[in-house]
C-alpha positions in Angstrom: 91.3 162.9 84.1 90.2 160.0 85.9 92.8 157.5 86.5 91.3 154.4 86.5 94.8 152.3 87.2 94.8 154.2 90.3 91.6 152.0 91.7 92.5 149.1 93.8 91.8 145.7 92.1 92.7 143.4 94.9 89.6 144.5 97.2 87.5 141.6 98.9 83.8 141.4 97.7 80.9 139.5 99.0 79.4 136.2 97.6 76.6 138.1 96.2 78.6 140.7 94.1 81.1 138.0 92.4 77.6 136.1 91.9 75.9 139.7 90.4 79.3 140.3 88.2 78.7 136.5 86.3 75.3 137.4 86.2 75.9 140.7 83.8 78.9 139.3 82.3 76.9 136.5 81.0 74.0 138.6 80.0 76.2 140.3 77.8 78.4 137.8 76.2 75.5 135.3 75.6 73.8 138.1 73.8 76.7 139.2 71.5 77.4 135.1 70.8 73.6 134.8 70.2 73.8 131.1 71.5 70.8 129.9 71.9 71.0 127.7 75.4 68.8 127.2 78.7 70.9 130.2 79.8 69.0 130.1 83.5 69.9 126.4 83.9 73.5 126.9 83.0 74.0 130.0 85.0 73.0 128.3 88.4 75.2 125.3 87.1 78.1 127.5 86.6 77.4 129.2 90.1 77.8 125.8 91.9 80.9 125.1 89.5 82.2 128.4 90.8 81.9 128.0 94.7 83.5 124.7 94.4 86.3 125.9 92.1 86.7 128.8 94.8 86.0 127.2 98.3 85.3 130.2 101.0 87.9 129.5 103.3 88.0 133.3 104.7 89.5 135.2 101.5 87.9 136.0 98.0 89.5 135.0 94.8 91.1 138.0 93.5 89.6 139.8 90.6 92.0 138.3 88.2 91.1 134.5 89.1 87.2 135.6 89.0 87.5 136.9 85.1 89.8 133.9 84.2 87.1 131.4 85.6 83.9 133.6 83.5 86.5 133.9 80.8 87.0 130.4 79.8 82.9 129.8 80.3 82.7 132.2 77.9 84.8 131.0 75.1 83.8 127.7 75.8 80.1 128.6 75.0 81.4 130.7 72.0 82.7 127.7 70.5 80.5 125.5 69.5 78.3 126.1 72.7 80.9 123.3 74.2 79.7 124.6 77.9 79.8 120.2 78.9 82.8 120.3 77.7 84.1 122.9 80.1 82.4 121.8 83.4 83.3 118.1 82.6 87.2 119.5 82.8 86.0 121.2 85.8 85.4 118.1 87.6 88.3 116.1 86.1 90.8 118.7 87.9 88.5 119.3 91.0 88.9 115.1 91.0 92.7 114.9 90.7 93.3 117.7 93.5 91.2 115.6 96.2 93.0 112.3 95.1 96.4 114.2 95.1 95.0 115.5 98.9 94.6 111.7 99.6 97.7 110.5 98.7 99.8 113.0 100.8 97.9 112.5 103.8 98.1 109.4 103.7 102.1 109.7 103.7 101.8 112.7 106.2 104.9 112.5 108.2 105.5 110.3 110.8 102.6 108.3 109.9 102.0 105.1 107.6 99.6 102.7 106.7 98.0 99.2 108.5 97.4 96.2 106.0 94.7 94.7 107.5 93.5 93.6 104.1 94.3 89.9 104.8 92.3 86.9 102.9 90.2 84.3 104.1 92.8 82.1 104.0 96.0 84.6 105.4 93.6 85.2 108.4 92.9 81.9 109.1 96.3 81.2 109.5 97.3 84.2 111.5 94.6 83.3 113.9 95.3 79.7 113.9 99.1 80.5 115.3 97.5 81.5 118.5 95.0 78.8 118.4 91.9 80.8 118.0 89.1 79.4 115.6 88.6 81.9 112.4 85.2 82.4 112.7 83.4 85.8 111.5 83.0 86.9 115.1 87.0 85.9 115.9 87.8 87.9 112.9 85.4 91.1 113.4 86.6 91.3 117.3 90.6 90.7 116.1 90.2 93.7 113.8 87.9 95.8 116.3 91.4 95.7 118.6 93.1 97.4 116.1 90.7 99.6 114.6 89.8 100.9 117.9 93.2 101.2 119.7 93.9 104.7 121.2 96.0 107.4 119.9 96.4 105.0 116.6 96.1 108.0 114.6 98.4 109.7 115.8 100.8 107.3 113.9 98.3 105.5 111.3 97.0 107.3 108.3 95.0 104.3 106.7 93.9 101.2 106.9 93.4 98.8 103.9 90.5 96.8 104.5 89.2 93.3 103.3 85.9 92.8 101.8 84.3 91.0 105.3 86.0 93.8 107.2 84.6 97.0 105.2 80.7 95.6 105.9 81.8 95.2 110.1 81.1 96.5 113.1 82.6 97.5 116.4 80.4 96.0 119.8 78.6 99.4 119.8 77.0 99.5 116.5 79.7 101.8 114.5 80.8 100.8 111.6 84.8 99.7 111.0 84.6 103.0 108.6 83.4 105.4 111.0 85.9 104.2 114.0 88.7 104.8 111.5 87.7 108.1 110.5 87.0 109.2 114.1 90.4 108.6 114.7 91.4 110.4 111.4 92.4 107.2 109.7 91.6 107.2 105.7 89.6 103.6 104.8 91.1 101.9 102.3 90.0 98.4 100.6 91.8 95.7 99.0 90.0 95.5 95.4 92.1 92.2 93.7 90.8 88.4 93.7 94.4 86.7 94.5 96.9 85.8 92.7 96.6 82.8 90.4 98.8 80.5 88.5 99.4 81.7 85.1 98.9 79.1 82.4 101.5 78.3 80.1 104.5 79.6 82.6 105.2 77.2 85.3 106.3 79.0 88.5 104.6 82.1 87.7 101.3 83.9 88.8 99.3 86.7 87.2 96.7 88.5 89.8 93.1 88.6 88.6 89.9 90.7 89.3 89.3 93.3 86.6 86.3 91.8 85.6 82.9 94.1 87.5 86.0 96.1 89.5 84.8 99.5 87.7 81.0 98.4 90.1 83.1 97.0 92.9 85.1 100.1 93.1 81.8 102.1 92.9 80.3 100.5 96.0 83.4 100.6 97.8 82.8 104.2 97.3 79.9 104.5 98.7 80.8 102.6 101.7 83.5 105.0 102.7 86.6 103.4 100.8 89.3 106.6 99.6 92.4 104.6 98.4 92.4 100.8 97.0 94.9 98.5 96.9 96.4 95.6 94.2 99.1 93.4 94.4 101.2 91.6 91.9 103.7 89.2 93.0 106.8 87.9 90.9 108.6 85.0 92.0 112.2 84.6 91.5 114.0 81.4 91.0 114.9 79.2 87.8 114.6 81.4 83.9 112.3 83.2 86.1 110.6 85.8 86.0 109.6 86.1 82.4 109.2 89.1 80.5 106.2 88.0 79.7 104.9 87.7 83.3 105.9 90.6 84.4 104.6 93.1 81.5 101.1 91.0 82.5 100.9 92.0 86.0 101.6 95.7 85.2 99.2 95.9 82.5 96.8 94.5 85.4 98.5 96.7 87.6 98.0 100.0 85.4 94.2 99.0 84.1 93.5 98.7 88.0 94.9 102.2 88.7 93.2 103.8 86.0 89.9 102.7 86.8 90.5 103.5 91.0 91.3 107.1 89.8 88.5 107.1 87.5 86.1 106.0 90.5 87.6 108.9 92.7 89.8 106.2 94.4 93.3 106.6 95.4 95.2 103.7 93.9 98.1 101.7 95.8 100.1 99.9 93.0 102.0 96.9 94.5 104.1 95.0 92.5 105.9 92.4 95.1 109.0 91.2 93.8 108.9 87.8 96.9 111.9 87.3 98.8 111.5 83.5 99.0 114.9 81.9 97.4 118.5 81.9 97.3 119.1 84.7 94.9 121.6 87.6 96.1 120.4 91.3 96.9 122.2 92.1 93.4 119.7 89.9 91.4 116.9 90.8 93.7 118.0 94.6 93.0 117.8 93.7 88.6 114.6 91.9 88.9 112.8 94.7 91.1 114.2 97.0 88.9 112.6 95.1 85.8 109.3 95.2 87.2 109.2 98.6 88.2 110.1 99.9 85.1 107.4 97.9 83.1 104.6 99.1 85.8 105.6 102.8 84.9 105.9 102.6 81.6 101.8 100.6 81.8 100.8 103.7 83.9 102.3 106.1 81.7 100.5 104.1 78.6 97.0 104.0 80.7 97.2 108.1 81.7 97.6 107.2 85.4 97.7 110.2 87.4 101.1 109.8 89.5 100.7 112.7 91.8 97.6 110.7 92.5 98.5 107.2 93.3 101.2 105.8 95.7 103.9 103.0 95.4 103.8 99.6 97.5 107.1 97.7 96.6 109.6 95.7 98.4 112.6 96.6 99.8 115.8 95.1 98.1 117.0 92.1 100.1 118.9 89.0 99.9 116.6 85.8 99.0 115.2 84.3 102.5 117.5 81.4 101.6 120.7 82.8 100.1 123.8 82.2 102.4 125.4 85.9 102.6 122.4 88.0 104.1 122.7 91.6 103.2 123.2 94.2 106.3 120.7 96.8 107.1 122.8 99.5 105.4 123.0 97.8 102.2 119.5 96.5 102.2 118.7 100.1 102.3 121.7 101.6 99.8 120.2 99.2 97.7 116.3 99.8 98.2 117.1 104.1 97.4 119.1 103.6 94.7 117.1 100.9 92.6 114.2 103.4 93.5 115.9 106.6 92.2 116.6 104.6 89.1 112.8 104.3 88.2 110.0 106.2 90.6 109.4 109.2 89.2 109.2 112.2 91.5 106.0 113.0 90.7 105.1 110.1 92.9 103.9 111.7 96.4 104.8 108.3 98.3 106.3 104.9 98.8 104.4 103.1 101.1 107.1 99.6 101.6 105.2 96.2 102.1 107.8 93.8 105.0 107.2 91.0 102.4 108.1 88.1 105.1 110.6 90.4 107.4 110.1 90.1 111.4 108.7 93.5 112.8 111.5 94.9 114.0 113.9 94.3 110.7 111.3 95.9 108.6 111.8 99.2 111.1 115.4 99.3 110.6 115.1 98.8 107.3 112.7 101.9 107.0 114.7 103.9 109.6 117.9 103.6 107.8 116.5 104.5 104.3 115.1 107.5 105.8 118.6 108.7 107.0 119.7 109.6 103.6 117.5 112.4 102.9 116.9 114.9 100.5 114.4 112.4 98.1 112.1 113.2 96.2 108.7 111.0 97.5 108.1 110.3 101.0 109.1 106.8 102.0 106.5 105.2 104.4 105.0 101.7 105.3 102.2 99.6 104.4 102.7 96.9 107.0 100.5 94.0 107.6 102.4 91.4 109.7 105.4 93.7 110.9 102.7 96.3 112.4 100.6 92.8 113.7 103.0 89.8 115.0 102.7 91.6 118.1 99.3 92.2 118.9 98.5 88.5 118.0 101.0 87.5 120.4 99.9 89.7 123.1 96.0 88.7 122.6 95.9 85.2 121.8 92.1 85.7 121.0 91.1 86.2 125.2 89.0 89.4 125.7 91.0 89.6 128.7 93.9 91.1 126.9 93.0 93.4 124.7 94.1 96.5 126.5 97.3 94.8 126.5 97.4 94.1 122.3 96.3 97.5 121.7 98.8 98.4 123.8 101.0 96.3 121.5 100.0 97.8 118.8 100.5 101.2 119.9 104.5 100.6 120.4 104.7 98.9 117.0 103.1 102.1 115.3 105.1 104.1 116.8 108.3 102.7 116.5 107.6 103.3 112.9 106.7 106.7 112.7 110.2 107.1 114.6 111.8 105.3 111.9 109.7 107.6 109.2 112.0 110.2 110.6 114.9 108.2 110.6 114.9 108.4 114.6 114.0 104.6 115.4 117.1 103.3 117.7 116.5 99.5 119.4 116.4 100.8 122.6 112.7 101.8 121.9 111.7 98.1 121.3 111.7 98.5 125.0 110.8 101.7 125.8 107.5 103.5 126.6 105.9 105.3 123.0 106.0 109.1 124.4 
């Protein structure tokens, strides 16, 4: 007798039997169901669903995978003939994978992220410290020396853009997105209108710019954006911060997520607890814990992905006025363990904002929370003055030294991705990057 569990099952086929086997099987089943539908039409629909379910990356899908796929196309046209149904679920989880892909690259080790997501106003000062006029032109060649500097990718993994800077160009006609990506840098965009004073709460601020971000988001898209980017901030000083306040911003917060990941954005949640006052690390350490626990319990509430989002918060200091200033070690006991209390690991990344640090505190500060090891997300950075104090310094808007604030620039990324590793020492803030 023929034994047919002797026959291999695991053998590779071409493209054009796995294509031939749908084909019968759904001859067949359609039949037997007797469901009436534009049967060619669907077929080359589910073909296309197929390849992209299986990408050819060298190996076939093994038999098993195949008849699972044809299986569930099956039953779902059997039902009801809810075939949408199907290849709209198709799309949601071929949707979550790339935004999952996202996220982790963009806390690949050793790398972080550039904040170059700065206001009208925020630039205006930064270029105003080194007397340089803000004028489009200053602003577009400023960013071009960062965009642009050489081996940046080697230690960047995204930049978060402004609105101005998204629609700019280098001197030779590329745009900002495509200079990034050529390095291998993921475009980003900042996607909130400010924060504002909120009415009613004296002190306080709620951050605003829901209103057309579904059609800002989709044009962001299209100009090459993969991850956005909204901040909160909470203040703390007198009876503040409110409940009230707080629960606001992460409802803004989680509405903002939910429509990034909905868009086929990655969405950088940043709820800044500001380190301006005299409040001790222990009450900065209850009030970031506050706010991070209302922000998960919004995502949770608005079906946020979490394996498809990443966290900006601060780090757990001592007020920039309070008398006993917290050491590096317990600035970052205190930053893991208020962390572990509320991220969930499900999170790919933490991606720390230096919140009004110098540069080189917010790289110990990094360094010596990545000594402890063994956690469960990937702690990174999301610097914007930390990663750009120097370069300012060094170019003090002359074209004459821009070589020298890329150069800047260069040591300041990598003295981060040391401390990604836990590896940054002082000694580098002199040394060569190798």
């Amino acid at each position: 007798m023929h034994d047919r569990a002797a026959e291999p099952i695991g053998a590779t086929t071409s493209a054009t039997a796995v294509a031939t086997e749908i084909m019968i099987l759904l001859n067949i089943e359609v039949r037997i169901a007797q469901v009436r539908l534009p049967v060619e039409e669907k077929r080359s629909e589910l073909l296309r669903t197929y390849s992209r379910a299986f990408p050819r990356d060298g190996c076939e899908p093994s038999l098993l995978a195949r008849i699972f796929f044809v299986g569930n196309f099956l039953q779902a046209i059997c039902n009801n003939g809810d075939y949408d149904s199907l290849l709209n679920h198709q799309k949601t989880v071929m949707k979550d994978d790339n935004l999952q892909s996202i996220a982790k690259k963009l806390v690949a080790p050793g790398k972080g992220i550039l904040a170059a997501d700065e206001s009208s106003g925020t630039i205006e000062k930064r270029l105003k410290s080194i007397s340089t006029p803000s004028t489009e032109e200053n602003r577009r060649a400023y960013r071009e020396i960062l965009f642009t500097t050489a081996g940046a990718g080697e230690f960047i993994s995204g930049v978060i853009l402004f609105d101005e800077t998204i629609r700019q160009k280098t001197h030779d006609g590329r745009t900002f997105v495509k200079a990034l990506e050529e390095q291998g840098i993921i475009p980003g965009i900042k996607v909130d209108k400010g924060a504002k004073t909120m009415a009613n709460f004296p002190g306080e601020k709620i951050t605003e710019g829901l209103d057309g971000l579904r059609e800002r988001l989709a044009e962001y898209r299209q100009l090459g954006a993969r991850f956005a980017k909204w901040r909160a901030v909470i203040a703390i000083g007198d009876n503040i911060p409110t409940r009230t306040c707080i629960d606001a911003n992460a409802e803004a917060l989680a509405r903002y997520a939910a429509l990034c990941q909905q868009g086929d954005l990655v969405p950088i949640v940043e709820p800044e607890v500001l380190m301006d006052g005299t409040h001790t690390i222990q009450r900065y350490f209850e009030v970031t814990q506050q706010t991070l626990e209302s922000v998960f319990h919004a995502l949770y509430e608005h079906r946020v992905s979490l394996e498809g989002m990443l966290l900006k918060p601060n780090m757990v200091l001592s007020g920039k006025e309070c008398p006993q200033q917290a050491s590096v070690q317990e600035v970052a006991k205190a930053t893991v363990s208020c962390l572990k209390r509320v991220v969930p690991a499900a999170v790919p990344g933490i991606v720390f904002l230096s919140g009004g640090q110098t540069d080189q505190q917010a790289t110990e500060h990094l360094n010596a929370m990545n000594q402890f090891g063994d956690l469960p997300w990937q702690l990174s950075f999301s610097y914007g003055r930390a990663l750009q104090a120097p370069v300012l310094k060094a170019w003090k808007g002359e074209q004459a030294n821009v070589a020298k604030a890329q150069q800047a620039f260069h040591h300041r990324a990598w003295c981060n991705s040391k401390a990604r590793f836990g590896k940054y020492t002082e000694d580098m803030e002199t040394a060569k990057a190798a």
